[in-house]
N, C-alpha and C positions, 0 to 999 in steps of 0.2 A: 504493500500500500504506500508505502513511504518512496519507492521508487517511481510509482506514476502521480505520485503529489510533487514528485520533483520535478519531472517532463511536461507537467503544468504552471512552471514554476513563472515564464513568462505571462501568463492571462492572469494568476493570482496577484502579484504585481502591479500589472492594468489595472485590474478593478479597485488594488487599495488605492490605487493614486489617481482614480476618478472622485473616488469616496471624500479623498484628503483634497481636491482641489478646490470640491463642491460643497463644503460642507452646511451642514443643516442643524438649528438649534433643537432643544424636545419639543414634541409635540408640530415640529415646523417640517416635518425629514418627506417633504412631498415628490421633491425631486427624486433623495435618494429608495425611495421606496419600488417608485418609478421603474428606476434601474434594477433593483433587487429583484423584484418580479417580472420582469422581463428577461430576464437569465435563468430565474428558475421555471418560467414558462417553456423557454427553450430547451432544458433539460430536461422536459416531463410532466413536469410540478402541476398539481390542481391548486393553483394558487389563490387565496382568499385577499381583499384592499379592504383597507380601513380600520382594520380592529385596532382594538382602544386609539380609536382617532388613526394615526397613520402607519399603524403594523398591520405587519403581512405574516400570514398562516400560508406554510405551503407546504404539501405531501406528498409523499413518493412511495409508492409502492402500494398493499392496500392489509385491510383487517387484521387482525390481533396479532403480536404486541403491538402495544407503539412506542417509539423511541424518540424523543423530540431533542432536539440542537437548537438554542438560542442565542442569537445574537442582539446586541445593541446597536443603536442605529444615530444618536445623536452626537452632537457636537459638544464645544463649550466657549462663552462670549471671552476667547483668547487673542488678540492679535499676534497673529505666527510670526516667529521671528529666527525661523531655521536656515533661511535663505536657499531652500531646497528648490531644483527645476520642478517640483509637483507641489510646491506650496500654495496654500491656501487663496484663491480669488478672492474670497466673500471679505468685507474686512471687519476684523473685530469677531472674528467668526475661526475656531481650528479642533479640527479632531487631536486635541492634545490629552486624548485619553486612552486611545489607541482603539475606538469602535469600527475604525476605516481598516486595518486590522482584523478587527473580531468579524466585520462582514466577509472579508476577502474568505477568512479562514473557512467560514461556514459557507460560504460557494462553492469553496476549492472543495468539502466532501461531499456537499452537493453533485457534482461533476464527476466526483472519485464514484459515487453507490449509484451514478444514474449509470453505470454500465454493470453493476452488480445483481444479479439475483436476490432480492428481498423479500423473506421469511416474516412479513410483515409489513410496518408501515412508517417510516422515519418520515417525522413533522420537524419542518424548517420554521423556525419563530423567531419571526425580525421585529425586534421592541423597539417602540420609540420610548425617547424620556426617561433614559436610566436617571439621568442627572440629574433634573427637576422635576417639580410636581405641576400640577394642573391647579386652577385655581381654589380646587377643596384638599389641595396638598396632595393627590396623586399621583405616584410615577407610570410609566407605562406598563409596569411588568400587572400589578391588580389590575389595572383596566383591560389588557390582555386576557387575563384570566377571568374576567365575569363575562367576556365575549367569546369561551369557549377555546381558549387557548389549550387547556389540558385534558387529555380524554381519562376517566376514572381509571384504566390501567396501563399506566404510561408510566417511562423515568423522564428525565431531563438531565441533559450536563450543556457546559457550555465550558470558554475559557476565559480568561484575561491575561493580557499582554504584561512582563514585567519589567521592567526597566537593568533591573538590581541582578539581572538574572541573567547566564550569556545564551546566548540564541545555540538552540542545539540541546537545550536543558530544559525540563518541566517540571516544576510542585504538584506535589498533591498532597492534600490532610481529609484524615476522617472524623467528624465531629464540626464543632465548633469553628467557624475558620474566618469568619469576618462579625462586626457587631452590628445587632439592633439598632435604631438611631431613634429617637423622638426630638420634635423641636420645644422649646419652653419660651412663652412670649409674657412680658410682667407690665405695670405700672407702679412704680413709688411712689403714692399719694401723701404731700404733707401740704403746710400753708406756706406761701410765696410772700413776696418783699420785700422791701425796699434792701439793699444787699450791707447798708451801712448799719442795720438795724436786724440781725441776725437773729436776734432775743425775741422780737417780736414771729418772729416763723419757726414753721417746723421745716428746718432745711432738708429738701429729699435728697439732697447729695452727701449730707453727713447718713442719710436712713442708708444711704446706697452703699458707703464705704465700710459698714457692718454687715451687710448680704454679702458685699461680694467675699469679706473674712467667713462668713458660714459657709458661701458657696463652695471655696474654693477647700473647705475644713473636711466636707461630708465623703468622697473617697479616702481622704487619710487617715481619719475617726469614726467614722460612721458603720463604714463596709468592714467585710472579713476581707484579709489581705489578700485572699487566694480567687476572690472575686473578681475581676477583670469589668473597669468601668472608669468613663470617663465621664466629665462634667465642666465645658468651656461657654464662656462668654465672648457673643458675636457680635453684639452690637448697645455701644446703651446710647440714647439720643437726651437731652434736657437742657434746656436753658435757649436764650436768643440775645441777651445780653449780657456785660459783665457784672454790670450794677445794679441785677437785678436775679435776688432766688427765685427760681421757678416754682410752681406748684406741684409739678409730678416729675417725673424722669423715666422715662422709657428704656428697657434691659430688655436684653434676647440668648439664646446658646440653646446651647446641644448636650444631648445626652447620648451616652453610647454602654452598651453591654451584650452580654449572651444571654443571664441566663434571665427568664420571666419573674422570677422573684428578685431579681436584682434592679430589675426594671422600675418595680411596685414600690421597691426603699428607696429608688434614686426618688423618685416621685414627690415620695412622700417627705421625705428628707429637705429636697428642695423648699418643697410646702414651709416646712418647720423654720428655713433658711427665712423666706420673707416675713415671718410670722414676729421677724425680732422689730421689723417695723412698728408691730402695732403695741410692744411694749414700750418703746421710746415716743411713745404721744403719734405716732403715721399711723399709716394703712396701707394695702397693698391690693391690686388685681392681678390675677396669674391663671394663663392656661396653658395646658397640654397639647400637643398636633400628633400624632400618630404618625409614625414613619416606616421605612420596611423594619422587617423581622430583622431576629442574627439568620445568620448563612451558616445551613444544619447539614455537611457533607455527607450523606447513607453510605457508612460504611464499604456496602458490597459493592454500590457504583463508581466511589471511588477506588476499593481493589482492583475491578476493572480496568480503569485507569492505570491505574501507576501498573496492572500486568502487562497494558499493549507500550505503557513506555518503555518498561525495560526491554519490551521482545523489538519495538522500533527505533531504538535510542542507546540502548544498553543500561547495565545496572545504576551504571557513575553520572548518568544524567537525567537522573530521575528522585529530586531532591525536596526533602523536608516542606513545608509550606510556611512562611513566614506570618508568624501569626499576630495580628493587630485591631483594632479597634474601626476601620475603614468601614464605611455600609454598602451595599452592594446588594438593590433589589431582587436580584435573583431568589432569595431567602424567602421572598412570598411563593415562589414556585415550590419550593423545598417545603415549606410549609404544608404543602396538598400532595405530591408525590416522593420517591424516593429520586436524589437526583446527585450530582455533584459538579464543583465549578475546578480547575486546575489553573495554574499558571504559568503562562510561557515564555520562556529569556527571549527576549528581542537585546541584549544588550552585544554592540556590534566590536572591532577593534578599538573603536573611539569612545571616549565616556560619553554614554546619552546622561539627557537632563531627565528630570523624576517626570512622574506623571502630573498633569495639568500645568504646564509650564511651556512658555510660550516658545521655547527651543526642543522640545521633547519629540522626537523620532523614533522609529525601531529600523533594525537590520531585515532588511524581507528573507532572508534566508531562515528565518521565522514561520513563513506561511505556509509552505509547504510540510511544512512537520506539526501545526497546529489541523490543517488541514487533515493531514494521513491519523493523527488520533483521534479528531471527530468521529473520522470515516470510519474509521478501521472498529473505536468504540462502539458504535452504532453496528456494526454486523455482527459483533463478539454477541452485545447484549440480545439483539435476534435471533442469532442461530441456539443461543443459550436457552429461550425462552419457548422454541417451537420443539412440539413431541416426536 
């Protein structure tokens, strides 16, 4: 498999550096969808437009199992600054995540199983909006799935591109492998005025300078050590002049974790955190946003995995998974089936820059070996599954 993912080594190529010239913000990927489905029309595909707004379902082959491959389809508001001959037209606009990437890779097994005998039904799922949500805070992977993105007995895998990693190498983890996310949005309510006359207000910027102490207290006193959980502040907005205390001040940040009870104390915790407001004479408003799940690797899908890299890569390039607090929608799919996501070194002779960064590349001698274990997963899991 890995030697006809190579012999297609120049169309994988193409296609990522159509994806990377053109790119498309979430929810906005009209063009690139365009393209996606029209390649997998040509290779067979009962191709479905539109789902969760600009994703495409497409299937190859027919009836039980089914095996679905997903990719990401959007961009991020980067201006490119790699000076590459396929750099980015749109401006303000660059696949600095590597989804131009993740699509090629999921075309190129596209291409690799539309000449293979299938023992079933391998579903191509091209997500919009890993990156942002919709305006009730949805990414594309749930809105995919309430339009019938997953059939009741199906897996899922997919990959991500990694920077840190050399091209030629893949991670895999089973369990736990990326974090939960939720957003948390506040108001510091206290009394405003005149700024030379401090005694008269209840300053929200001194109520704020005691939150962000709890804030930032609650992972290092709060949690068990062995808990895995973050707690950052993204934005606080107050005031419009110097000579003058405002009445409220606006706060925002992120939470991150695996496990669901962990979820429940950061919550609650934070709660506890604003709550020191309203002993010092303030008040506070605060809500929760719901974000994707943690990314819950199934075990056997990922042995799968890491069995076809050692058999197309060897033992030595089939390494650990680097484990971090990152979100990565896919975990709503994992939620509902058994699935797993891996990670593939794009990193070239040169130091690439990290992910979302306006100089960040990969090596394409990457695609075809992301390609041949899409593919290659995808038939193992099939022929595994038929009597």
């Amino acid at each position: 498999m890995l030697e006809k993912a190579r012999a297609i080594s120049p169309q994988l190529s193409l296609w990522r550096r159509e994806f990377h010239m053109y790119p498309e913000l979430g929810f906005h990927e009209v063009r690139t969808a365009s393209t996606v489905g029209a390649i997998l029309d040509g290779l067979g595909c009962r191709v479905r437009y539109g789902i969760g707004k600009t994703g495409i379902l497409a299937d190859m082959g027919s009836g039980d199992p089914c095996f679905a491959i997903r990719a990401d389809m959007d961009a991020l508001p980067i201006q490119e600054l790699t000076g590459a001959e396929y750099a980015s037209l749109v401006p303000g606009v660059m696949h600095a995540c590597g989804h131009d990437a993740h699509m090629a890779c999921a075309l190129g097994a596209a291409s690799l199983l539309s000449s293979e005998t299938l023992t079933g039904t391998v579903r191509f799922v091209f997500q919009p909006s890993e990156e942002t949500g919709d305006e009730n805070g949805n990414s594309g992977a749930p809105l995919m799935i309430q339009e019938g993105a997953l059939e009741q007995d199906c897996a899922i895998i997919a990959l991500h591109v990694e920077p840190g990693t050399p091209c030629g190498a893949i991670r895999t983890e089973s369990g736990a492998a990326s974090g939960g996310v939720d957003s948390w949005f506040a108001e510091i309510l206290g009394v405003g005025g005149h700024g030379a006359y401090p005694n008269q207000t209840m300053d929200p910027f001194f109520l704020l300078a005691q939150v962000i102490n709890a804030l930032n207290s609650i992972v290092s006193r709060r949690l068990y050590p062995f808990h895995p959980a973050v707690i950052s502040i993204g934005s606080i907005h107050g005031g419009d002049a110097e000579n003058v205390i405002p009445d409220r001040v606006k706060i925002a940040g992120t939470l991150r974790y695996t496990e669901k009870e962990v979820r429940d104390q950061l919550r609650l915790e934070i709660q506890r955190a604003f709550q020191v407001t309203q002993i010092l004479g303030g008040n506070y408003k605060l809500h929760f946003q719901d974000g994707s799940p943690p990314m819950i690797n199934n075990p056997e899908v990922t042995g799968l995995i890491t069995s076809v890299g050692h058999d197309l890569l060897g033992d030595g390039n089939v390494l650990p998974w680097r484990r971090e607090l990152g979100a990565e929608d896919f975990g709503c799919y994992l939620d509902l089936v058994p699935g797993s996501m891996f990670t593939l070194g794009v990193q070239g002779e040169k130091e690439n820059a990290n992910l979302h960064n306006s100089r960040f590349d990969v090596d394409e001698g990457c695609l075809p070996i992301g390609a041949a274990i899409l593919a290659e997963t995808a038939l193992r899991y099939l022929r595994s599954r038929t009597p």
